[in-house]
N, C-alpha and C positions, 0 to 999 in steps of 0.2 A: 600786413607785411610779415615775412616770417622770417624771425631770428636768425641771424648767422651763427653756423656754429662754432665754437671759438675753442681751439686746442690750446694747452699750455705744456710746454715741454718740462717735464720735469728732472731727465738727466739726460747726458749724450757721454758716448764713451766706446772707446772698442774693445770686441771680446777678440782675446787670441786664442788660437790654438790650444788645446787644454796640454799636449807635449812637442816642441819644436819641431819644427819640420826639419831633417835633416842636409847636409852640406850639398848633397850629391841631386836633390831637389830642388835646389833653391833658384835654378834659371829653368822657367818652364818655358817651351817650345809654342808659340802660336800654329794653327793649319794654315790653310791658302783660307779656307773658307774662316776662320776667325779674324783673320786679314783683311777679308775683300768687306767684312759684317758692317751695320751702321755704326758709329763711335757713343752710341746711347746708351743710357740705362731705360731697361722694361719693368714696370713694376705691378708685379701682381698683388691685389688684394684679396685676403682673407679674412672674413666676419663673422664671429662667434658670438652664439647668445650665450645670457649668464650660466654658471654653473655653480649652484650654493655650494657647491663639498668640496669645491676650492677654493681658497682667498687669494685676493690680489698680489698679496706679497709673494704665495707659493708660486704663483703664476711667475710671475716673474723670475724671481731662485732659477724658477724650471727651465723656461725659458732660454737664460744667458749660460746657465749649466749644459744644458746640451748643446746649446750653439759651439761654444768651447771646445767640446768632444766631438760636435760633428766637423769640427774646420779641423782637427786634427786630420781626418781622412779627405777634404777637401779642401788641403794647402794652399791650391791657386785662388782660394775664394780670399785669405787673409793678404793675398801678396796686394802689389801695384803694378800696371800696367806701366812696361820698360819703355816700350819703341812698339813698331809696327812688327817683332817679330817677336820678342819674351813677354814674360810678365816675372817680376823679382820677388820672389818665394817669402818673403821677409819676417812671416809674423807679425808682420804692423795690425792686422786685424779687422775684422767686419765695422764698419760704422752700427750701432744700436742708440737707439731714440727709445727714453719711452714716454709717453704722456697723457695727458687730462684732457675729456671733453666736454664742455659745460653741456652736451646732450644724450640723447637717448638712440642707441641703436636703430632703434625702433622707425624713427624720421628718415633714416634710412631706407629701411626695408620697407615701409610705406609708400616711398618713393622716390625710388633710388635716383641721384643725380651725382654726374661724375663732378660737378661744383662742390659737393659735399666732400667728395676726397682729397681736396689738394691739400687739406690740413694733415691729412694719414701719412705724408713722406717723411723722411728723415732729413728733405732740401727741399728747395723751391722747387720743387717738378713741373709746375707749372708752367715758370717762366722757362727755364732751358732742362733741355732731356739728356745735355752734352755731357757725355762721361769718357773723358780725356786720360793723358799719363800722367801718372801719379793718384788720380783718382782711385777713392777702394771699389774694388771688384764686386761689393755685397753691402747694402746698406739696408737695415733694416730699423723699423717703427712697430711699435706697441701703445697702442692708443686704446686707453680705458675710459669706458662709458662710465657715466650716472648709475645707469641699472645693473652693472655686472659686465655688460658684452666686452668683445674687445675686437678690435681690427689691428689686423698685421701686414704691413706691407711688406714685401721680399721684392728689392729694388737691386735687379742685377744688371752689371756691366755685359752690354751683349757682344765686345770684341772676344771673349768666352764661352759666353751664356745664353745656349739657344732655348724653345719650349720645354725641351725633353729635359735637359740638363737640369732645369729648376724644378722637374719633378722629381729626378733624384734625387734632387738636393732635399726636397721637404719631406721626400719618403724617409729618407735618412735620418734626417733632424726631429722628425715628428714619432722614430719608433725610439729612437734615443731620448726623447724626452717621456714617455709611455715608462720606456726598461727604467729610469730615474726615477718614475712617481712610485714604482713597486719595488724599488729598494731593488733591481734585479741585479745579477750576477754578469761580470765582463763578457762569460761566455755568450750571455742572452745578446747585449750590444753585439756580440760581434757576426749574429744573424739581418743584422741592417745589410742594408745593400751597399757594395763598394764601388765606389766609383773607376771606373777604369778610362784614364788619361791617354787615349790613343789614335784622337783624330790626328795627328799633326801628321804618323805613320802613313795615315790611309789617304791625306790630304797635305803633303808637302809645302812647305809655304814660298814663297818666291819672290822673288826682285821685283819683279813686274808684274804684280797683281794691280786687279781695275778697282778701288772702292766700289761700293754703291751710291748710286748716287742719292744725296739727302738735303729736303728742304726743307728750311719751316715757311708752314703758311697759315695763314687764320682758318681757326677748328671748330666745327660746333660737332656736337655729339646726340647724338638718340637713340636708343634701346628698344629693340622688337623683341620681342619674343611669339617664337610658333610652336604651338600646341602639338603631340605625335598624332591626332587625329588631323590636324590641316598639313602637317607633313605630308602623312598617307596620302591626304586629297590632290598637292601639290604633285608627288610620282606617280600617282594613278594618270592626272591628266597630260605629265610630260612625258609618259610610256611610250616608246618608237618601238619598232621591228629592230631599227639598228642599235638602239639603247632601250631595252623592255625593260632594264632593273635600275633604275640610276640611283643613285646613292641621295640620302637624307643631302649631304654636304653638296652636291652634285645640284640638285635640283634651288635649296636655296640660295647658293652661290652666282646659280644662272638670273633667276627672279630678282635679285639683288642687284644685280649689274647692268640688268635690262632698267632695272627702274632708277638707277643713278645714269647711266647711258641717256633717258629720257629726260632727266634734271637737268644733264647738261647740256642738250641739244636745245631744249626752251628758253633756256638764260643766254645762250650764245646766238640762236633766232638761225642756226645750222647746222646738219650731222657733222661730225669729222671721225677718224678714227678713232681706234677704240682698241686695249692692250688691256689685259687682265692679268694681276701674274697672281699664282699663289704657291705659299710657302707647303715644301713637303720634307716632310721626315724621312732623307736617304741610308739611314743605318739599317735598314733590313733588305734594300733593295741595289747597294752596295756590295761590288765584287771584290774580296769576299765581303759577308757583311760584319756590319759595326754591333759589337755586344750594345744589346739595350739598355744598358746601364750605363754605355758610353757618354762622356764629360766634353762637351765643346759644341760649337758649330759646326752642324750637322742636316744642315737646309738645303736643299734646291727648289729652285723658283722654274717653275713650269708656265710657261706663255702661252696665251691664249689670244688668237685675233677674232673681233666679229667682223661682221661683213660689211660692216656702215650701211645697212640697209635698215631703213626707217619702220620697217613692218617686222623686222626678227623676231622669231620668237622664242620665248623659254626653252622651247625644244631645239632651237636653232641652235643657242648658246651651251645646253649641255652636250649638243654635238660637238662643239666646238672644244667645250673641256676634253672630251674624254679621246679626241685627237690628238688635244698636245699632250694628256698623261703618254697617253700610248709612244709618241715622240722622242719625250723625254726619254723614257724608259729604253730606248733601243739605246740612242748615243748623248742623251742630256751629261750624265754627271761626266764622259771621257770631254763632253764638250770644256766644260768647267776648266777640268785639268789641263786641258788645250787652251784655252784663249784665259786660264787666269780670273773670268769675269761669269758672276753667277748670273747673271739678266740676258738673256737673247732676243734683241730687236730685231726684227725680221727686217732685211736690207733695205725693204721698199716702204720702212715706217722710218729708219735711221735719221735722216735728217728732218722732218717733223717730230722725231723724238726728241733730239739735240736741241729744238727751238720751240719745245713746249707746246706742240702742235696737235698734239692726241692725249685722247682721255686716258688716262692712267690710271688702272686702280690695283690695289694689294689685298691679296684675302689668307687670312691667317686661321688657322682652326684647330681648336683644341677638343676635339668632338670625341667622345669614348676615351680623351685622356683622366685618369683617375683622380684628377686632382680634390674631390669630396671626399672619396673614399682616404687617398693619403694621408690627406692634411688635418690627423686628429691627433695632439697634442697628449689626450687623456682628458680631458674635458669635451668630448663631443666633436662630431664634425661641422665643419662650418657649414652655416644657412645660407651664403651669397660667397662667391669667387668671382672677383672681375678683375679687367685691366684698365689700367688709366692712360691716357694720351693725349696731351693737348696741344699739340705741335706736328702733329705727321697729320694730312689730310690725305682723303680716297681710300683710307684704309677700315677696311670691316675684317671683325672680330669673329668668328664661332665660336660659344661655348656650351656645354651641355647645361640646362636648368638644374636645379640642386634636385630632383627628384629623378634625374637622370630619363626622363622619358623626352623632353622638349629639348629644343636650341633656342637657344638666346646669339641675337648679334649686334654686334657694337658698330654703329653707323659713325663712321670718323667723314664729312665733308665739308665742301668752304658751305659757309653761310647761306650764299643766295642757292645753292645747290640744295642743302638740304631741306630750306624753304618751300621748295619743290615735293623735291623725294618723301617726304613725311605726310603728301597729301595723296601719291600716288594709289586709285582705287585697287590696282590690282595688287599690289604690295598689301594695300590692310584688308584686303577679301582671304588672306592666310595670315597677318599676324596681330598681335595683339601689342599697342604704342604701351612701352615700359610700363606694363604692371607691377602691383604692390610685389618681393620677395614673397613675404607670408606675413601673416598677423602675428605682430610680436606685442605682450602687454608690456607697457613703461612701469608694470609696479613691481616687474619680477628683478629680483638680483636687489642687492646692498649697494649702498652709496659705498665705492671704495674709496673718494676722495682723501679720509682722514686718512684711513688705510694707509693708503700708497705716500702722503706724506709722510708718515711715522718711520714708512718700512724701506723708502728707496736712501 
């Protein structure tokens, strides 16, 4: 039987702003689209192996030192969420955790299970994912291993905080903590990326905005990863006349859907409909468009229907995506700003959608975003980047593999579904069921224990 691993929190505390946010900022504007967002925190993990030529205590120094200086330039991350339309600028501060793990990175990376992260949060993430008003907008964990490693979660408030926005965030923080380890000069810091606060302009917020709608349901989780030679394999064999080049995202997205579409029709003993939606990054596709270093929600959800035909196939499906992109793109985002509501149910699914009548699934992809190359501290970049979820079901993950050639995808479904979906032949004839990260030895890195007692 194998050990549970047991974190112990050794402080809890919030960093402010390293100089006050001024008067004339202190009621920040929500958009329509931070508005309409789920009321959650997203919490991405980041896992570093040990590095001997820092110790634990600098680590940390570094750590809450640039957090300080980076919430100076990202005010709304220190405030509280007001109401459905501000957030109150306050300097109350980021939640920061940091803590002990009586194990080794390494049980990790050997085999990764997202059971092993609920101890990484700053709260029970587990239990609820609800991040309400008053709640802080940024909470963050520092969880040091036995051997040196460390894991960092960055748990943000998503009525703000979309993909993109948490990679400025950690571009920011992570070069600000870099210019800190070299003693650098204010000019150096002030080559970090600034954030620019300007969705609310591009996306007006409103009386009459639609939520999304959000459930929780029982979640089990499992991890594929596919290699860039069964990528290749996969677009060689979905190549059409009408789609010859389909995209890496494109192709496993369809494979994916086809084979949870297949779980669900088994367990239910009949086809029903079938809605895809997946999240897209509208700041460059945006009239005019959003600077890429733009701070907020900044998503459009593009729909996709299949044909509820029992023989579809791969190639059916990425026709079918590359339909609705094209869709979207004419009148998707005016749509938004018209009806208030980022989801488009096609009229003749509306009331089977109302009554839970069609499969539903969400596909999120963080594919060629930077987030390895970013997210280096001065100590290395991370060996393993995931997301944690244990309460949204139907939803799949893309992320690129740490060696940047593969995607890895995070399978969120209910139970008796993914029972299914995990045995599907043509799903593991391209991927590989969660491989080791890499081979990491348990004897590398210093016991920081006493350490970090002495020093926090």
């Amino acid at each position: 039987m194998v050990r549970a691993l047991e974190v112990q929190v050794l402080t809890r505390e919030n960093i402010k702003p390293a100089y006050p946010t001024p008067h004339h900022l202190r009621n920040f504007k929500l958009s329509l689209m931070d508005q309409i967002t789920f009321p959650i925190y997203v919490c991405t993990i980041f896992l570093y192996k040990a590095d001997s030529s820092v110790k634990s205590y600098q680590i940390s120094q570094r750590l809450k030192s640039s957090l300080s200086k980076t919430l100076t330039k990202f005010y709304p991350f220190a405030g509280r969420l007001k109401d459905d339309f501000s957030i109150i600028c306050n300097d109350q501060g980021a939640e920061y955790v940091e803590a002990l793990a009586n194990g080794f990175l390494s049980e990790y990376l050997q085999k990764p299970d997202q059971k092993l992260l609920r101890e990484f949060h700053p709260f029970k993430y587990a239990e609820s994912s609800a991040a309400g008003i008053g709640d802080p907008m940024l909470r963050i964990q520092a969880t040091f291993f036995k051997c040196g490693g460390l894991a960092i979660a960055v748990c943000t408030h998503h009525k703000l905080i979309d993909g993109s926005s948490v990679g400025t965030f950690v571009n920011s923080w992570t070069a600000t903590a870099r210019a800190d380890s070299q003693s650098s000069s204010i000019s150096n810091i002030n080559k970090e990326v600034i954030p620019a606060f300007v969705a609310a302009t591009f996306f007006p917020a409103s009386e009459s905005f639609v939520p999304l709608p959000f459930h929780n349901a029982p979640t089990e989780v499992n991890r594929y990863v596919f290699d860039a030679s069964k990528i290749d394999q996969l677009r060689a064999k979905v190549a059409s006349a009408t789609v010859p080049r389909p995209s890496r995202v494109e192709v496993l997205t369809a494979l994916i859907w086809k084979c949870a579409k297949a779980a669900s029709r088994s367990n239910l003993g009949y086809s029903r409909p079938s809605l895809s939606v997946h999240a897209m990054n509208v700041r460059a596709v945006a009239n005019p468009p959003l600077p890429e270093n733009s701070v907020g929600n900044s998503v459009g959800y593009v729909t996709a229907q299949a044909s509820g035909n029992e023989i579809e196939t791969v190639q059916d499906l990425v026709l079918s995506l590359r339909k609705a992109k094209a869709e979207y793109s004419k009148k998707g985002l005016q749509t938004v700003l018209e009806t208030k509501n980022l989801f488009h149910i096609p009229e003749s699914l509306q009331e089977k959608f109302e009554k839970d009548e069609i499969d539903f699934y969400t596909f999120s992809s963080t594919v060629n975003f930077p987030f390895y190359g970013l997210a280096d501290f001065g100590w290395g970049k991370p060996v393993h980047v995931t997301i944690s979820n244990y309460v949204i079901s139907n939803l799949f993950v893309l992320m690129d593999t740490n060696d940047g050639k593969g995607i890895e995808v995070l399978v969120f479904l209910s139970p008796e579904d993914l029972a299914l979906f995990e045995r599907d032949q043509e799903l593991l004839s391209f991927a590989t069921v969660n491989p080791p990260v890499l081979d990491v030895s348990t004897s590398t890195g210093k016991n920081v224990s006493s350490i970090l007692r002495s020093s926090l």
